[in-house]
C-alpha positions in Angstrom: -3.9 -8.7 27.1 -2.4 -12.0 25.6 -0.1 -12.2 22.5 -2.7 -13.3 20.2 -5.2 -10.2 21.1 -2.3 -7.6 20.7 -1.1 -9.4 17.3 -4.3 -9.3 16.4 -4.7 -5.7 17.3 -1.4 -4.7 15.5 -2.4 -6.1 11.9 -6.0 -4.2 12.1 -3.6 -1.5 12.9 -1.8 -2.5 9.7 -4.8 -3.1 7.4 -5.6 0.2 8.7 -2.8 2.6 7.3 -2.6 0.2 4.3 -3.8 2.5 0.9 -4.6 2.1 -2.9 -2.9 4.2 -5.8 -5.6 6.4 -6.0 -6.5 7.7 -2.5 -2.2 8.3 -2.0 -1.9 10.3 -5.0 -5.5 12.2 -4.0 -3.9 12.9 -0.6 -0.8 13.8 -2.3 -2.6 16.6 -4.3 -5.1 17.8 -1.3 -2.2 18.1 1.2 -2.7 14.3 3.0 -5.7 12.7 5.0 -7.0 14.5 7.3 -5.8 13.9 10.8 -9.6 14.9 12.4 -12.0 13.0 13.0 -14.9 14.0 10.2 -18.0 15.2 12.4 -20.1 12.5 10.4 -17.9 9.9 11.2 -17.6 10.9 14.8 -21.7 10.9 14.8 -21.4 7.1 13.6 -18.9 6.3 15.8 -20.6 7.7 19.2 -24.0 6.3 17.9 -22.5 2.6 17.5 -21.1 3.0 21.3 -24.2 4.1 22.0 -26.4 1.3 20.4 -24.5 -1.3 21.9 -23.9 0.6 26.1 -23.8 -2.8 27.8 -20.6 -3.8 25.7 -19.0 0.0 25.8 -19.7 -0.6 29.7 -17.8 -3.5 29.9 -14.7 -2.2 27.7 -14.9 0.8 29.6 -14.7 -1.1 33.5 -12.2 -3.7 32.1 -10.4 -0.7 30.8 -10.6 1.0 34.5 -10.1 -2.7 36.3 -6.3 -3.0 33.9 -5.5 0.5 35.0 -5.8 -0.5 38.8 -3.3 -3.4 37.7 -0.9 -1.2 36.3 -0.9 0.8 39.4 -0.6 -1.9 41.9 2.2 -3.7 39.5 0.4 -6.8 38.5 -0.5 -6.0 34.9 1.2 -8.6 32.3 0.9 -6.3 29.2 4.2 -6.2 27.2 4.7 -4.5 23.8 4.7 -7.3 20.8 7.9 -7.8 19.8 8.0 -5.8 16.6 7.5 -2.6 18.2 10.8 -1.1 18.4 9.7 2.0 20.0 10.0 0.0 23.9 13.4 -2.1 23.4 15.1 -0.5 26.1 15.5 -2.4 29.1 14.4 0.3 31.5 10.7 0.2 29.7 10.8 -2.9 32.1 13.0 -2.6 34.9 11.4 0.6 35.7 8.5 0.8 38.0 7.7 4.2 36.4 8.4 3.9 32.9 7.0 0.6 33.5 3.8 2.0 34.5 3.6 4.8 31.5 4.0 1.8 29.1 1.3 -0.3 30.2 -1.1 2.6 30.4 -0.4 3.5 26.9 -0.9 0.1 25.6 -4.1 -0.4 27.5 -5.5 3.1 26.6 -5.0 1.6 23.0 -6.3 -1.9 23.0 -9.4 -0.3 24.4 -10.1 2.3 21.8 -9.3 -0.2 19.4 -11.9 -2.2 20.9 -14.5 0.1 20.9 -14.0 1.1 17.3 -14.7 -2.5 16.7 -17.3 -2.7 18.9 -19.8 0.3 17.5 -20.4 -1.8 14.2 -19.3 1.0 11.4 -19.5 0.8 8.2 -16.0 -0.3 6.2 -15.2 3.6 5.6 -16.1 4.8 9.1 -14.4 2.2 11.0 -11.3 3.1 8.6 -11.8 6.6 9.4 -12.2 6.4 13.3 -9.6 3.9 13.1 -6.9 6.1 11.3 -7.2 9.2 13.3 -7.1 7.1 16.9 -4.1 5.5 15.4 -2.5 9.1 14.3 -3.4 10.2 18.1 -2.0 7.7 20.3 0.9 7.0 17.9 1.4 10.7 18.8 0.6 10.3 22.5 3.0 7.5 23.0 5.5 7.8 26.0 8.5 7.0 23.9 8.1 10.6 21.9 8.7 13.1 24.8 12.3 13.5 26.0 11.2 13.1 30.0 9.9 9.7 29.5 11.9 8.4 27.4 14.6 6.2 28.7 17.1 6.5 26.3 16.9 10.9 26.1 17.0 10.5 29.4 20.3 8.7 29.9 21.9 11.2 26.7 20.3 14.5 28.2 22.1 13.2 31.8 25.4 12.3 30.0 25.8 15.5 27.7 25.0 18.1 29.9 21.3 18.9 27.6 23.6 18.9 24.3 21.9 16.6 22.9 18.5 18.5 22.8 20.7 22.1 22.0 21.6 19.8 18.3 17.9 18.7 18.3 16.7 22.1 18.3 18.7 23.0 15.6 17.9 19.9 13.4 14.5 21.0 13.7 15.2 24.4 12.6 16.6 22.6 9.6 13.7 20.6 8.8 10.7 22.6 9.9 8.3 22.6 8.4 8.9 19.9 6.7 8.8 15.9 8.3 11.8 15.2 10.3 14.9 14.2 7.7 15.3 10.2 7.7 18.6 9.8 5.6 21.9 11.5 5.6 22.1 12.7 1.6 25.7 13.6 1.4 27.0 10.4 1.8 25.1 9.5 -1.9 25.4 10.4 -5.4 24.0 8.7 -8.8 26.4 7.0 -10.3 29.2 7.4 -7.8 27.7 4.6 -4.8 24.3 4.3 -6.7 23.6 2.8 -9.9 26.8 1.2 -10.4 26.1 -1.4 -12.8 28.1 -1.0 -16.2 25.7 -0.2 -19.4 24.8 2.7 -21.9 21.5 4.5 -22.6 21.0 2.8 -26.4 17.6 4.9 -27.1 16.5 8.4 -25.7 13.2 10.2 -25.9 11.0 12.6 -24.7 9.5 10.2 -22.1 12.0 7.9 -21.4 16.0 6.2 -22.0 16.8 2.7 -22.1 19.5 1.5 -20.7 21.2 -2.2 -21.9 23.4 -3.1 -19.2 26.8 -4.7 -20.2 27.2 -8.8 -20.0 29.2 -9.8 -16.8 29.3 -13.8 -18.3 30.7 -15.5 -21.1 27.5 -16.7 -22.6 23.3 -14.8 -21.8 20.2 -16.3 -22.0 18.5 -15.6 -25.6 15.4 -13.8 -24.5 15.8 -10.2 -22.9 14.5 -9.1 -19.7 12.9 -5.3 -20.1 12.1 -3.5 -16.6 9.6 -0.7 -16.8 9.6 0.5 -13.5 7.8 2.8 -10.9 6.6 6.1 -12.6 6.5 7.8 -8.8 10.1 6.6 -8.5 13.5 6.9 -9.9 14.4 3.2 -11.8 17.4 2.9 -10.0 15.9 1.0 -6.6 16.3 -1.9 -9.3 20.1 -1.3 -9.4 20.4 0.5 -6.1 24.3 -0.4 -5.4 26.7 -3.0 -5.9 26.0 -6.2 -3.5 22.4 -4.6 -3.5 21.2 -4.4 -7.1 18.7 -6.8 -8.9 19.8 -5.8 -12.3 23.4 -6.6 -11.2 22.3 -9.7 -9.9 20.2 -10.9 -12.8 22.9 -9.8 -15.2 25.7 -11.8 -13.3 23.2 -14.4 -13.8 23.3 -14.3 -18.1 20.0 -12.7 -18.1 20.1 -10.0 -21.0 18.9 -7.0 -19.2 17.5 -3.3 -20.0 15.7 -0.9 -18.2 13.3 1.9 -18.7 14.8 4.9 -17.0 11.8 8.1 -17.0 12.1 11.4 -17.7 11.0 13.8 -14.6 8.0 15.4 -16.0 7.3 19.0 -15.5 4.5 21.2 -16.5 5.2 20.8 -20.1 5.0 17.2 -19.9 1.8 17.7 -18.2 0.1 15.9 -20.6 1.9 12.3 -20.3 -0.5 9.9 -19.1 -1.4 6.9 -18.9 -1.3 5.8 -23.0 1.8 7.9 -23.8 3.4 5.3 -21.2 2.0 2.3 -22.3 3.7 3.3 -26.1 6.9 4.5 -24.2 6.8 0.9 -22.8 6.0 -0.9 -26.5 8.9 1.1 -27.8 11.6 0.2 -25.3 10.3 -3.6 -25.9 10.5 -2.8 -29.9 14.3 -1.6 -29.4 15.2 -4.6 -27.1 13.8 -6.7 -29.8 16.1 -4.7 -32.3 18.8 -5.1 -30.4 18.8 -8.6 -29.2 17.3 -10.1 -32.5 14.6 -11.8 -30.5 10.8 -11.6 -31.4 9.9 -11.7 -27.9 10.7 -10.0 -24.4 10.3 -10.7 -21.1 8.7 -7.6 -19.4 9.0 -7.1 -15.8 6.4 -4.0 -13.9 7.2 -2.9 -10.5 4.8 -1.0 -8.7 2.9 1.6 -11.1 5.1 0.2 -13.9 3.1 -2.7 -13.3 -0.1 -1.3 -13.9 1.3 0.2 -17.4 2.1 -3.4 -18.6 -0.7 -5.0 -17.5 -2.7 -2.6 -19.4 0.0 -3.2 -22.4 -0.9 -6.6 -22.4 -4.8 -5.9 -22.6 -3.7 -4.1 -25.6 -1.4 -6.6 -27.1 -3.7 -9.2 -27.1 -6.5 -7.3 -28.5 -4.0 -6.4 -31.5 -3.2 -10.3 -31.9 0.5 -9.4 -31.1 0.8 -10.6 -27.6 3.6 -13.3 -28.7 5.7 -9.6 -28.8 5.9 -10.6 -24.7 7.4 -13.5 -23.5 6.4 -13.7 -19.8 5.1 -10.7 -17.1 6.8 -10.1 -13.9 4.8 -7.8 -11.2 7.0 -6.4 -8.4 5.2 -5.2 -5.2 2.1 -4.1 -7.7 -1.6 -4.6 -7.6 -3.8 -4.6 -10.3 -6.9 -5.0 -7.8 -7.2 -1.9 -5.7 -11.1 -3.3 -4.0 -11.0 -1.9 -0.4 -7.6 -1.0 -0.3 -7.2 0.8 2.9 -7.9 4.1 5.4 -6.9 6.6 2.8 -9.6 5.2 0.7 -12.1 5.4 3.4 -10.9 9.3 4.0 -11.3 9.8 0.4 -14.9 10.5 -1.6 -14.8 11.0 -5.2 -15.2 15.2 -5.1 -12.0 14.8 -3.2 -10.5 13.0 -6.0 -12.1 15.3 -8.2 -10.3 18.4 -6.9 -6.9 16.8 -6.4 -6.9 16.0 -10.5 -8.0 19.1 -11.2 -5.2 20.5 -8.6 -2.8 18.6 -10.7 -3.9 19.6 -13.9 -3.6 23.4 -13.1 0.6 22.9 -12.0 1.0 20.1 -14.9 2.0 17.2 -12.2 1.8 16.4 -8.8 5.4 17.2 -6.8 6.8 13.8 -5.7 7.5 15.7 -2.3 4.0 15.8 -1.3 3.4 12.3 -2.7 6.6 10.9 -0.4 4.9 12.7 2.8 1.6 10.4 2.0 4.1 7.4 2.3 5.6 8.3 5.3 2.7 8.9 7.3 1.3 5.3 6.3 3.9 4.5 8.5 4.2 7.2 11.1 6.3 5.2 14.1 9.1 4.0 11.5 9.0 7.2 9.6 7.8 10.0 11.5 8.6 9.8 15.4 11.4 7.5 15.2 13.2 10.7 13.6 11.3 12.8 15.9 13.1 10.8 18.6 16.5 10.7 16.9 17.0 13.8 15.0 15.4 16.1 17.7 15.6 14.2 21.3 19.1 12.3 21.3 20.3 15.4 19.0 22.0 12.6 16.4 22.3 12.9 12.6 19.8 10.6 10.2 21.5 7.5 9.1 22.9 6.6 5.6 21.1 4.6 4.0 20.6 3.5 0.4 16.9 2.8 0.3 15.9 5.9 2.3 18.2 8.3 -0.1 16.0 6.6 -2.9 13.0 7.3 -1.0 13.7 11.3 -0.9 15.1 11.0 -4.4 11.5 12.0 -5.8 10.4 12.4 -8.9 6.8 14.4 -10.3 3.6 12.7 -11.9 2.5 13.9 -14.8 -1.1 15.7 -14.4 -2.2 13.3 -17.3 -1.1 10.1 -15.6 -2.2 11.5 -12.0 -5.2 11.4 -13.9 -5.7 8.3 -15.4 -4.8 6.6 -12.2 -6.9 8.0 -9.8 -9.9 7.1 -12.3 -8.4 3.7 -13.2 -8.5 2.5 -9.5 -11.8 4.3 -8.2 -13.3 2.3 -10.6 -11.0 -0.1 -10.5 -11.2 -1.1 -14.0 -8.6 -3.4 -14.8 -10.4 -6.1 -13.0 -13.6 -5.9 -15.5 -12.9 -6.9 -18.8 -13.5 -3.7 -21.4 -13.5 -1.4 -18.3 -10.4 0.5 -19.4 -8.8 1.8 -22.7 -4.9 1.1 -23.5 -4.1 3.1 -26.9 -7.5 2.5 -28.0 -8.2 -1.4 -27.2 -10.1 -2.6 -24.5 -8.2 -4.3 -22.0 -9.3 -7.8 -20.9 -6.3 -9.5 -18.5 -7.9 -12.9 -18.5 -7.1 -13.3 -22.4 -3.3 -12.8 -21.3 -2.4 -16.5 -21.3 1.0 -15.9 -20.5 3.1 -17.0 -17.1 3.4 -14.7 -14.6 5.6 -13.9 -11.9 4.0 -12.1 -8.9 5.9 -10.5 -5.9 4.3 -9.2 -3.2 6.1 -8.2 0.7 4.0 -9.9 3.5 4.6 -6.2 5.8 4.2 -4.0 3.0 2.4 -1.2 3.9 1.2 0.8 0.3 0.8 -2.4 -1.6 -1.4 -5.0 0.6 -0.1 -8.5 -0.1 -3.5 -9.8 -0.3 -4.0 -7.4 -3.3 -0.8 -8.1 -5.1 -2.2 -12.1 -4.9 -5.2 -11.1 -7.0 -3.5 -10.8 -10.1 -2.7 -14.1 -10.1 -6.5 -14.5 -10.8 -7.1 -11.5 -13.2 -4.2 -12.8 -15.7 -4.5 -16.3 -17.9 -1.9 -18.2 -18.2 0.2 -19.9 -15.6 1.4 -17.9 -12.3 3.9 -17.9 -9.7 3.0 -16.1 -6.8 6.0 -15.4 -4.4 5.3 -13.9 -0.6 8.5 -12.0 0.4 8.7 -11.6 4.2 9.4 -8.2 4.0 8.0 -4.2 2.7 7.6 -3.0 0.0 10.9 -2.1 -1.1 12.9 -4.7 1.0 11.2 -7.1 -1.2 13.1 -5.6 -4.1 15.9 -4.9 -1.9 16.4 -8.7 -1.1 20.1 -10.0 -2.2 20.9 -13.7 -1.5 23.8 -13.6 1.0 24.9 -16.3 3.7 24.1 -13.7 6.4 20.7 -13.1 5.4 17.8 -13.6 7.4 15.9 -13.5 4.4 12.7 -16.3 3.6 9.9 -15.9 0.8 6.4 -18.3 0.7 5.5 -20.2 -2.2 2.8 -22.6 -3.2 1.8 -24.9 -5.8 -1.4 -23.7 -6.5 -3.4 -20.5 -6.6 -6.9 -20.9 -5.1 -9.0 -17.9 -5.3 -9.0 -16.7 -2.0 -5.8 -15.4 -0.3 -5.7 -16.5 3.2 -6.5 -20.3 1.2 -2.9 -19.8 -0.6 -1.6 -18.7 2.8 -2.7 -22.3 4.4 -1.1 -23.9 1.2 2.5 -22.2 1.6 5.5 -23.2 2.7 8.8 -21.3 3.7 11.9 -21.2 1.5 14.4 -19.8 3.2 16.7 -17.5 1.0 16.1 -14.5 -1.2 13.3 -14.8 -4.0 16.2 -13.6 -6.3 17.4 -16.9 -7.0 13.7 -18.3 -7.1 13.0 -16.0 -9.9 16.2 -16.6 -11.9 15.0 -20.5 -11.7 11.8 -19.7 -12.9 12.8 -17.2 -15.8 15.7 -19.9 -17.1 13.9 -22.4 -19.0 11.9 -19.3 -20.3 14.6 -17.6 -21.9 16.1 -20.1 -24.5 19.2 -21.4 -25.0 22.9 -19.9 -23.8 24.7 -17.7 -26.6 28.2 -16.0 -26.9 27.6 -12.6 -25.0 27.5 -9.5 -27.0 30.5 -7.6 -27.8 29.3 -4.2 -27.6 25.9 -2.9 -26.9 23.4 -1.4 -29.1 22.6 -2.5 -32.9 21.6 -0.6 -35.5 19.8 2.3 -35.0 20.3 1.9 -31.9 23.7 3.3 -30.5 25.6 3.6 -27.8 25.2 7.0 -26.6 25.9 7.4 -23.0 27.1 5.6 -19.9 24.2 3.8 -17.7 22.9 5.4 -15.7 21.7 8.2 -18.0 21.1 11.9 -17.5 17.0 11.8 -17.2 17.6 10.0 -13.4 19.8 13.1 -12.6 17.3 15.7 -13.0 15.4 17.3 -10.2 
């Protein structure tokens, strides 16, 4: 198999755990796709095979003909280089293990070929795609403890110890998914969410946080975040060194943040307008506060979707001078063929996850959190399995994936509204969708736009991110990060980062027509987006002396007591 064929196999594999807002937060409510293969799929599926025999044949003997080259030693096949599953040198050096791999990864390029090969239908080929992925993934030689080189070597070395600790970290975990961080080595507002500021405004939704000047002089227009609702705020200011908000703030930027309230079932009612006028209220405070007309409003992920439906709703009110620019982080307003969950997913399933969610009052963040993770089952799911349970070894600490298990619930009312705003994906037809009672049309927001988007992000296609850039008027800056989803957010500019972004000029319709057009800046986007937001925020002024204004005080230290509560 030659490099190109297996890169080429590895992003359909991509595309194919990629998913849209509503089909994860279906699956979140229905207890995740389904693993199985549904019986009508699997009739498409041998029917294409069957249509077609001469070309199954030929898959089938070249299939048999790489197998005889694995036995005799003279098949080439080699992992890509991403897969991290096969590093050790003994995958290579020996004959056995040697063997094992290449059988796996020519038992794979084969199925993957014949999927393509019996001529399914989008949502079939999705669906027969997903569940042979789930199934090898499983299958793969690196997840059993006698063919894996590295248990191998611990089991000989500690006597079996290592797999005595394993079993007991998976009495610790079962039945939940293996643990992937170490939790007691974090703590809000002790290593996390460092940067100095006070909540100025608390309600039942929401608080606002102003964060503290770290320069002389700031920039005269504020920068509001509303971030993820399916989050905690705080991967914005995740820890010192690592923090966007710190960053930007360092920078002179003027900067607040939305931080939500968890809902439970008596906010079961939130949804989708009660957050857009949560939003218009943190910009009316900043406003207050800063004595500027206008704010810059930045929406990452979900938060995102809420302020581009804000927008909609500003500019049908004549009011949209209230914004000054829109930033999207890792957010798409275009969910059109968004990936396998979608394909698992029909609109009775969606049906019965809302009205799952409606009878509890949200949707637990848990369940939501296991949908992420098995997007990306080898990084999130067997890598543990491997760790935690075969070499006997703790999880790692880390900062992002303490975040990550930090979950918060959806309101039923929001779960809602977003499950019906992508099925019908209605932000991209103008008068499709309702914000506080205007109809939303984005192609009246003539306003610039920034757009972020990670190029290996696997809940928020890249491709999908781009197509804002074509929804919303006004001027835009697309930005590629080379990274996921939340290591584009996660990106601090340091001499010892690897870090690079894409840019371009223009924004053609098409995506893979920008792709041709961009070029490489090597760096992180952080200092790209300070550039660009600059000349947009006025002139340099004396920084504040204390934070608040009027009826807005100072009533707590940043970062709040709503990102506390479980």
């Amino acid at each position: 198999m030659s490099e190109t064929t297996r890169v080429s196999t590895a992003r359909r594999t991509t595309e194919a755990t990629r998913s849209a807002l509503d089909v994860m937060l279906t699956d979140a409510a229905v207890g995740g796709p389904s693993r199985t293969l549904h019986p009508h799929a699997a009739a498409r599926l041998a029917g294409g095979l069957a249509r077609h025999p001469d070309r199954t044949a030929r898959r089938l003997a070249g299939l048999a003909a790489e197998l005889a080259r694995v036995a005799t030693g003279r098949c080439e096949i080699t992992p890509t280089k991403r897969d991290r599953r096969f590093t050790d040198p003994a995958w290579q050096s020996n004959w056995l293990l040697r063997r094992l791999l290449q059988t796996h990864l020519a038992v794979s390029e084969t199925v993957d070929e014949l999927i393509s090969g019996a001529d399914l239908g989008w949502r079939h080929e999705r669906q027969a795609r997903f569940v042979a992925g789930n199934m090898l993934d499983a299958l793969a030689p690196s997840n059993f403890p006698w063919s894996n080189p590295a248990v191998m070597k611990e089991t000989v070395d500690q006597g079996g110890l290592n797999l005595a600790r394993g079993a007991r970290n998976f009495m610790r975990d079962f039945p939940r998914l293996p643990s992937t961080v170490d939790t007691s080595k974090f703590s809000v507002g002790e290593n996390l969410a460092l940067t100095s500021g006070s909540v100025v405004l608390r309600t039942e939704v929401f608080e606002l946080i102003q964060y503290a000047p770290q320069t002389d002089k700031v920039r005269e227009l504020p920068l509001l975040f509303a971030p993820p609702t399916i989050n905690k705020y705080y991967i914005l200011d995740l820890a010192p060194g690592r923090s966007l908000i710190e960053w930007l703030v360092k920078q002179g930027q003027q900067v607040f943040a939305i931080s939500w309230r968890n809902p439970d079932a008596e906010q079961g009612h939130f949804d989708l307008d009660t957050y857009a006028a949560a939003v218009l209220e943190a910009r009316a405070a900043v406003a207050a506060i800063t004595g500027q007309p206008a704010v810059h409003l930045n929406g990452a992920c979900s938060g995102g979707i809420i302020s581009a439906g804000i927008l909609g709703h500003l500019v049908a009110e004549g009011r949209l001078g209230d914004v000054a620019s829109v930033t999207l982080l890792v957010c798409a307003l275009d969910n059109e063929r968004a990936g396998t969950s979608a394909a698992l997913t029909g609109r009775e399933v969606a049906a019965a996850a809302v009205a799952d969610s409606a009878r509890r009052g949200y949707l637990d963040g848990q369940a939501l959190a296991g949908v992420f993770t098995w997007l990306r089952p080898n990084d999130l799911v067997w890598n543990y399995v491997v760790n935690n349970y075969l070499l006997g070894k703790d999880p790692p600490a880390f900062d992002v994936l303490y975040w990550n298990q930090d979950t918060v619930r959806l309101a039923a009312g929001l779960h809602r509204d977003f499950i019906h705003l992508a099925l019908e994906n209605s932000l991209t037809r103008p008068g499709a969708l309702t914000v506080l009672g205007s109809p939303v049309d984005l192609s009246a927001v003539e306003l610039d736009s920034y757009v972020v988007a990670g190029l290996t992000d696997h809940i928020i296609p890249w491709e999908n991110a781009y197509r804002s850039t074509q929804l919303l008027g006004g001027t835009p800056r697309f930005v590629l990060s080379t990274s996921g989803h939340i290591q584009a957010l996660v990106n601090p500019p340091s001499e010892e980062s690897r870090s690079s972004y894409r840019t371009a000029d223009e924004h053609p319709p098409a995506s893979d027509e920008w792709a041709r057009r961009a070029v490489t800046q090597q760096g992180s986007w952080w200092v790209d987006y300070d550039e660009w937001l600059a000349p947009r925020s006025g002139e340099l002024k004396p920084a504040p002396k204390r934070l608040g204004g009027g009826r807005y005080k100072a009533r707590a230290k940043a970062p709040g007591t709503y990102v506390h509560a479980s």
